[in-house]
C-alpha positions in Angstrom: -12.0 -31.1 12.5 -11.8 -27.7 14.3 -8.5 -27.3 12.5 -9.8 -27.7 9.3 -12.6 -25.4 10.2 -10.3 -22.3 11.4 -8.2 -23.5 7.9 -11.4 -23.1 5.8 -12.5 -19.6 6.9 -9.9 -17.6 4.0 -10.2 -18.0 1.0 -7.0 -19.5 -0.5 -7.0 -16.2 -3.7 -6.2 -14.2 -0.9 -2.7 -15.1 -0.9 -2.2 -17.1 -3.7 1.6 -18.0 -4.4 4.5 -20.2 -5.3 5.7 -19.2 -1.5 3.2 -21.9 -0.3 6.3 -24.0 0.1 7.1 -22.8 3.1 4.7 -25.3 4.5 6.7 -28.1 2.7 5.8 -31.0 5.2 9.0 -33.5 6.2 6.5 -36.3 6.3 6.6 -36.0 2.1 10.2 -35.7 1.7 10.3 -39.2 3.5 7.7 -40.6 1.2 9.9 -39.5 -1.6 13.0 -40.4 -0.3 12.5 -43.9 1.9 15.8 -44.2 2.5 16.7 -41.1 4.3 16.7 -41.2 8.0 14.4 -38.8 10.3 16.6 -35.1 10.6 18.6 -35.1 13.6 19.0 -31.3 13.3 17.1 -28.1 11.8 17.9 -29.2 7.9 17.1 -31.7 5.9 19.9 -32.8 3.0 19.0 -34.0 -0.3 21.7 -35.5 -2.3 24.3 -38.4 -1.7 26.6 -36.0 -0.6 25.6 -33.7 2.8 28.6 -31.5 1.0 26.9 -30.6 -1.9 23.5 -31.5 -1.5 20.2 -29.1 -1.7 19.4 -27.7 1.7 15.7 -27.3 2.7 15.3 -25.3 6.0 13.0 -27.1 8.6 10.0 -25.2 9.6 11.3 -24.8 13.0 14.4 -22.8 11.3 14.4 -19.1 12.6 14.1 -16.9 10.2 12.3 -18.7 7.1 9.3 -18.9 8.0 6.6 -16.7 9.0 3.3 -18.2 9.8 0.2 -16.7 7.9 -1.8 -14.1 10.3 0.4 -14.8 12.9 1.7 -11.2 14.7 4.9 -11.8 13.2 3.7 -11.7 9.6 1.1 -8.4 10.4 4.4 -7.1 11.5 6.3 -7.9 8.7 2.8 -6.1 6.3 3.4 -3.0 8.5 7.4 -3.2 8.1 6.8 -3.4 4.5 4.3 -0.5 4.1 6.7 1.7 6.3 9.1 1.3 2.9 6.8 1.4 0.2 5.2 4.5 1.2 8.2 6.6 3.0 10.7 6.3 0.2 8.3 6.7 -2.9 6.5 9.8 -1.3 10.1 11.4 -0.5 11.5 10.9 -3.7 8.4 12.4 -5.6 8.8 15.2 -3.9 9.5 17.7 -6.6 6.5 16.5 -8.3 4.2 16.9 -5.0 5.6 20.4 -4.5 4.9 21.8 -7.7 1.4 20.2 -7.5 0.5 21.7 -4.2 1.6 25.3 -5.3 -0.2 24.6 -8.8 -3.1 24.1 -6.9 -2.8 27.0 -4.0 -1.2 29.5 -6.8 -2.1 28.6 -10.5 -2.0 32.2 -11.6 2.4 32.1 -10.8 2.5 28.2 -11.4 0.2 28.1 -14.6 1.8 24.4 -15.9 3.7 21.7 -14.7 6.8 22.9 -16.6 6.2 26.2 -15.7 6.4 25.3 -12.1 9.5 23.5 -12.2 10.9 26.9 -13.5 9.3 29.2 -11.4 10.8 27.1 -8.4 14.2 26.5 -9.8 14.6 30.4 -10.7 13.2 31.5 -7.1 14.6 28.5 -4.5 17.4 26.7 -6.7 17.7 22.9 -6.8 17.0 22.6 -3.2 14.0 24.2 -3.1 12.5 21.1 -4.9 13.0 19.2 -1.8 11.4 21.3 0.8 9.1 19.3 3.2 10.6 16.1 2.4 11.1 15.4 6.2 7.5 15.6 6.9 6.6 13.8 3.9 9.0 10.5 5.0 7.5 10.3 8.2 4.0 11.1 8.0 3.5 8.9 5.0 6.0 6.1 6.7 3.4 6.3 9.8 0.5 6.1 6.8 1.8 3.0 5.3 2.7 1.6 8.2 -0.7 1.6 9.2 -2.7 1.7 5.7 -0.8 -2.1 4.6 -0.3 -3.4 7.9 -4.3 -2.7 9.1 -5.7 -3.9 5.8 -4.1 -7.3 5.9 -5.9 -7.6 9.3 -8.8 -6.1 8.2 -9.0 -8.4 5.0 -9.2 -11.4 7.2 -11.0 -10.0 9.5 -14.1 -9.3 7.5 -13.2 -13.1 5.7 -13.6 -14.4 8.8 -16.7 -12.6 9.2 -18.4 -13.4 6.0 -17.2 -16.9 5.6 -15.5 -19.0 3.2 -18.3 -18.9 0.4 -19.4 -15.1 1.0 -15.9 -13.8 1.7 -15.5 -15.7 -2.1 -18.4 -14.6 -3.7 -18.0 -10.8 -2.4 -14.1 -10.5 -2.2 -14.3 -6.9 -4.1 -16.4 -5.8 -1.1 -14.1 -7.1 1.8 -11.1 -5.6 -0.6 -13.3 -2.2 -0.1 -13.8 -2.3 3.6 -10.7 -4.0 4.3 -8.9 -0.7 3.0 -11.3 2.0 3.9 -10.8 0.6 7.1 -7.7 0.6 7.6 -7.3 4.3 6.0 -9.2 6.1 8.5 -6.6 4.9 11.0 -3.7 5.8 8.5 -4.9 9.3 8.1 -5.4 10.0 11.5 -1.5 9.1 11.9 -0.6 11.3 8.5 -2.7 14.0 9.2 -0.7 16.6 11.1 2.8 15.4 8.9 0.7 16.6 6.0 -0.7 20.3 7.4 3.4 20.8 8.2 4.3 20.2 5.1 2.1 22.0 2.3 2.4 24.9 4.6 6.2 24.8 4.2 5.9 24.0 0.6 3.4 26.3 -0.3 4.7 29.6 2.1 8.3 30.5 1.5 9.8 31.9 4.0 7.4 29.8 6.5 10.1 27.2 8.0 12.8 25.1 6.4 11.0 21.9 7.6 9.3 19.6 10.1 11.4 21.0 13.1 10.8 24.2 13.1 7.5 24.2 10.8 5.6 22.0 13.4 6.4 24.3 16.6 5.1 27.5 14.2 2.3 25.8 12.6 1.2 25.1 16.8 1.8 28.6 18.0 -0.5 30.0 15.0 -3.6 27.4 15.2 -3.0 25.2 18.3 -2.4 22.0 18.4 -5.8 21.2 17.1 -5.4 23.2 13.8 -3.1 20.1 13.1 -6.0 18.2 11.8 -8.2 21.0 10.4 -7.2 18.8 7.4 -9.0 15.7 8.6 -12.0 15.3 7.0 -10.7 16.7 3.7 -7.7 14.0 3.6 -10.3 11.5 5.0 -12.2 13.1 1.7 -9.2 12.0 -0.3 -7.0 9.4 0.9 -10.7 6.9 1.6 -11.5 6.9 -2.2 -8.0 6.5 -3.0 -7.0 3.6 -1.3 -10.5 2.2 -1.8 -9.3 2.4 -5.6 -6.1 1.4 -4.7 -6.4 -2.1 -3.2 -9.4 -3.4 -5.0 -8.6 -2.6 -8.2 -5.0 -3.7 -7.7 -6.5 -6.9 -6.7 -8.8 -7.2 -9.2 -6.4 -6.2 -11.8 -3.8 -8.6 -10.5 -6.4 -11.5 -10.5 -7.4 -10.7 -14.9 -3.5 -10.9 -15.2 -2.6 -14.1 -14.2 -6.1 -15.2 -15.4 -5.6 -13.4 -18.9 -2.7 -12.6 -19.7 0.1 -14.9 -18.6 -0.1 -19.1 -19.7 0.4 -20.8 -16.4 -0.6 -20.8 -12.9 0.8 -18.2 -10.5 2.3 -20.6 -8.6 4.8 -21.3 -11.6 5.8 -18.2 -11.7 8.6 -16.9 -11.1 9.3 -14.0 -8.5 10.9 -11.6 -10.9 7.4 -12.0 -12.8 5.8 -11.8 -9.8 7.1 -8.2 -9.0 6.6 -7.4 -12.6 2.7 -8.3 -11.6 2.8 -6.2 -9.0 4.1 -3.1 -10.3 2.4 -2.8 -13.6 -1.4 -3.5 -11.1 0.0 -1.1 -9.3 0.3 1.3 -11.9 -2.9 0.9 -13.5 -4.6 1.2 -9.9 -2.7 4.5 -9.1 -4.4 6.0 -12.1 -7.7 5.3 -11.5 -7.1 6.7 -7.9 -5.3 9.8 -9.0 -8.5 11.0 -10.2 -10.9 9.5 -7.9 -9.3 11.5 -5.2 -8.1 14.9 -6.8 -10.7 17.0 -6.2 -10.5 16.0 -2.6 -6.6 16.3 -3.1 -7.1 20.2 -4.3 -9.2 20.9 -0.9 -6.4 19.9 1.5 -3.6 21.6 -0.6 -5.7 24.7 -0.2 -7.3 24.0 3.2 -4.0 23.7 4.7 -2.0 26.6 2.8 -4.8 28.8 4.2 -5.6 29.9 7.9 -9.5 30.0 8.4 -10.2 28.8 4.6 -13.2 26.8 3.7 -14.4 24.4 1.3 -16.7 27.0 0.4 -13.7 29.5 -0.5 -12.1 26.7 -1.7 -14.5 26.0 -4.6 -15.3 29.8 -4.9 -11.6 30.5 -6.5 -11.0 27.4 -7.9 -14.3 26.5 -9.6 -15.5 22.9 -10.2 -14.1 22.7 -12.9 -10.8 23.6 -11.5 -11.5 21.3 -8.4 -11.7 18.0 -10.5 -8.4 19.5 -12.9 -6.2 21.7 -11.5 -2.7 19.5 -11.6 -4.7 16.5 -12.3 -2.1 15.0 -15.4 0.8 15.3 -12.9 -0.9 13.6 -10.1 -2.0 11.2 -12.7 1.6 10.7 -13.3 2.9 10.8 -9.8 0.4 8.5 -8.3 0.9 6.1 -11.2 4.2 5.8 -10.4 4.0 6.2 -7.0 1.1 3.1 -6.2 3.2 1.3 -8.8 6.2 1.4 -7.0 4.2 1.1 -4.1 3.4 -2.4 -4.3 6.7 -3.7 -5.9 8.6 -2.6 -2.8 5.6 -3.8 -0.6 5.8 -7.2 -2.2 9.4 -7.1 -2.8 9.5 -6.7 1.0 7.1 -9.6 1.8 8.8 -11.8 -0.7 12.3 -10.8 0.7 10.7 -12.1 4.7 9.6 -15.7 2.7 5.9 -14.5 2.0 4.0 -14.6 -0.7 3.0 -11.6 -2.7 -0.2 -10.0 -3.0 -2.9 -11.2 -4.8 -3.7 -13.8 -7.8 -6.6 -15.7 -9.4 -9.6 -16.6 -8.0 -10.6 -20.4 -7.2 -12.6 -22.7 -9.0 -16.6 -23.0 -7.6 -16.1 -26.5 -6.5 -13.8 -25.8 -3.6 -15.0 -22.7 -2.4 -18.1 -24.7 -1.8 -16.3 -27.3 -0.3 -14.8 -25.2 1.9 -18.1 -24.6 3.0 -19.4 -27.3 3.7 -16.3 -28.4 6.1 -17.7 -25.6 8.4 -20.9 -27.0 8.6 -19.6 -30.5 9.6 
C-alpha cells in the first residue's frame, strides 16, 4: 500500500507518453507467451527464431531505462536543457545583437534591417557574432538549471499539493514550478549576460568573454556583475513563467483538440512536431511579456551607473514595451520553439517521454485520492 501511495502523489498528465513502455513488465510477456521459458540473460526474444526475432531490453539493461525522478533522469532534464538553450541562443546571435544595440542606440540602429546594415558596413560578417562565447555558456548554465530545476520543482510542489489538488491546479504548480527554478537560473546567467551586451553594444570594448570579463571586473568590481539582477530577474521570471505553462497548456488543447487519438499512439516524429509548434506559440506570448524588462537590462548593462529611472527617461514607455519588440517576437518564437524540440528530442533520445499531454479523466484523479487516504 505505501507503494501505491508514493505512486499516487503525480499526476499521470505530467508525463504522459507512449515511452511508458519502458516499464513493460516480463510477468505479461509470459502471460502472452506460455510457452517461453523465464530469460536466462538481460533480453527477452520474441519469435521462433532467437536470430531474427524482436528484442525487448530487460529493465535491468544499462542504458534503456531511466527511472522517473530518479537522479539519473533530473540529470538527464539538466543535460538536455544545457542543449536546448546553449545552441539556440548562440545561433540567434545576429538577431540578439542587433536587438540589444536597437535598444541601447535606436537613433544609428532605427530598424531591424537597418541594423543588420549598419553592422555589416561597420564590423563585417564577423561582427554579427560578437559575444557569442558568453552567450553559449551563460545560457548553457541557464538551461541547465531553468529545465533541470523545474522538473524537480514540478514534483516537488505535486507532491506537496496532492494528487487531486496538484490536478485540479496544475497551471499553478506549472507557474511556481518555473519561477522557481528561474531565480536559480538567472543567478547562474547573470554575469555571462552583463559580459556580453557590453561587448555587443561597445565596439572596441573586448572581443569576448576572456578578455571582456577581466575588464568588465576592473571597471565595476566583481559585484557590478550582477547590477543586472533584478532587471533579468524582471525579465527572464515572466518569461519562463509564460514559457512553461502555456507550453503545457497549449500542448494539453493539442492532443485534446486537434489531433484524433491518444498521445500515447503517437508517434515520436509527431511528438516533436507537438513540441516545437507549443513551443512556438509560448515563445510569443513571452517575447512580449518580458520585453520591457528585456529593454532595461540591454540598457542597464551597456551603461555604467544607469538607472531604471534614466532608463525610462530616454526611452519612454512607450519605447519600453516596443523598442525591437517584432524581432524578439520572432527570435523568441523560434528560439522557445526550438527550445523544446531539442529538449524533448534529448529526453526522447535517453528513453523518456516528452513533455506534456492531456489531462486525465475526473474519475481517477479522484481515485488517486482516495488510495492516499487508505
Amino acid at each position: 500500500m505505501d507503494s501505491l501511495r508514493q505512486q499516487s502523489l503525480i499526476p499521470s498528465f505530467l508525463y504522459s507518453s507512449s515511452s511508458s513502455a519502458k516499464t513493460f513488465s516480463l510477468s505479461n510477456l509470459h502471460s502472452e507467451q506460455p510457452s517461453l521459458s523465464p530469460p536466462q540473460s538481460s533480453t527477452v526474444t520474441m519469435g521462433s527464431k532467437s536470430s531474427g526475432g524482436f528484442v525487448i531490453p530487460a529493465p535491468s539493461e544499462p542504458g534503456k531505462k531511466i527511472e522517473m525522478y530518479s537522479p539519473a533522469f533530473y540529470a538527464a532534464c539538466t543535460a538536455g536543457g544545457i542543449l536546448s538553450c546553449g545552441l539556440t541562443h548562440m545561433t540567434v546571435t545576429p538577431l540578439d545583437l542587433v536587438k540589444c544595440n536597437m535598444q541601447i542606440d535606436p537613433a544609428k540602429y532605427k530598424s531591424t534591417s537597418s541594423g543588420f546594415g549598419v553592422l555589416l558596413r561597420e564590423q563585417g560578417v564577423r561582427g554579427f557574432f560578437r559575444g557569442w562565447v558568453p552567450t553559449l555558456l551563460g545560457y548553457s548554465a541557464q538551461g541547465a538549471c531553468k529545465f533541470g530545476f523545474y522538473e524537480f520543482f514540478k514534483k516537488y510542489y505535486s507532491d506537496l499539493a496532492g494528487p487531486e489538488f496538484a490536478a485540479k491546479y496544475k497551471t499553478l504548480i506549472y507557474l511556481a514550478g518555473s519561477a522557481s527554478a528561474e531565480v536559480i537560473a538567472d543567478i547562474a546567467l547573470c554575469p555571462f549576460e552583463a559580459v556580453k551586451v557590453r561587448v555587443q553594444t561597445q565596439p572596441g570594448f573586448a572581443r569576448g568573454l576572456s578578455d571582456g570579463l577581466p575588464k568588465f571586473v576592473k571597471a565595476e568590481g566583481a559585484l557590478g556583475l550582477y547590477k543586472g539582477l533584478v532587471p533579468l530577474w524582471g525579465r527572464q521570471i515572466p518569461y519562463t513563467m509564460m514559457k512553461f505553462a502555456s507550453f503545457e497548456t497549449i500542448v494539453e488543447m493539442i492532443y485534446k483538440y486537434s489531433i484524433p487519438k491518444p498521445k500515447d499512439q503517437c508517434s515520436k516524429s509527431l511528438q516533436l512536431g507537438v513540441s516545437f509548434a507549443g513551443g512556438y506559440v509560448a515563445g510569443v506570448f513571452c517575447a512580449i511579456v518580458s520585453h520591457p524588462a528585456d529593454n532595461l537590462v540591454s540598457f542597464l548593462n551597456n551603461s555604467k551607473g544607469a538607472t531604471v529611472g534614466d532608463a525610462v527617461k530616454k526611452l519612454g514607455l512607450w519605447g519600453l514595451f516596443t523598442r525591437g519588440l517584432p524581432l524578439r517576437i520572432v527570435m523568441i518564437g523560434t528560439l522557445t520553439g526550438a527550445q523544446w524540440g531539442i529538449y524533448d528530442a534529448f529526453k526522447v533520445f535517453v528513453g523518456l517521454p516528452t513533455t506534456g499531454g492531456p489531462a486525465p479523466a475526473a474519475a481517477p484523479a479522484v481515485a488517486a485520492a482516495e488510495l492516499t487516504k487508505v
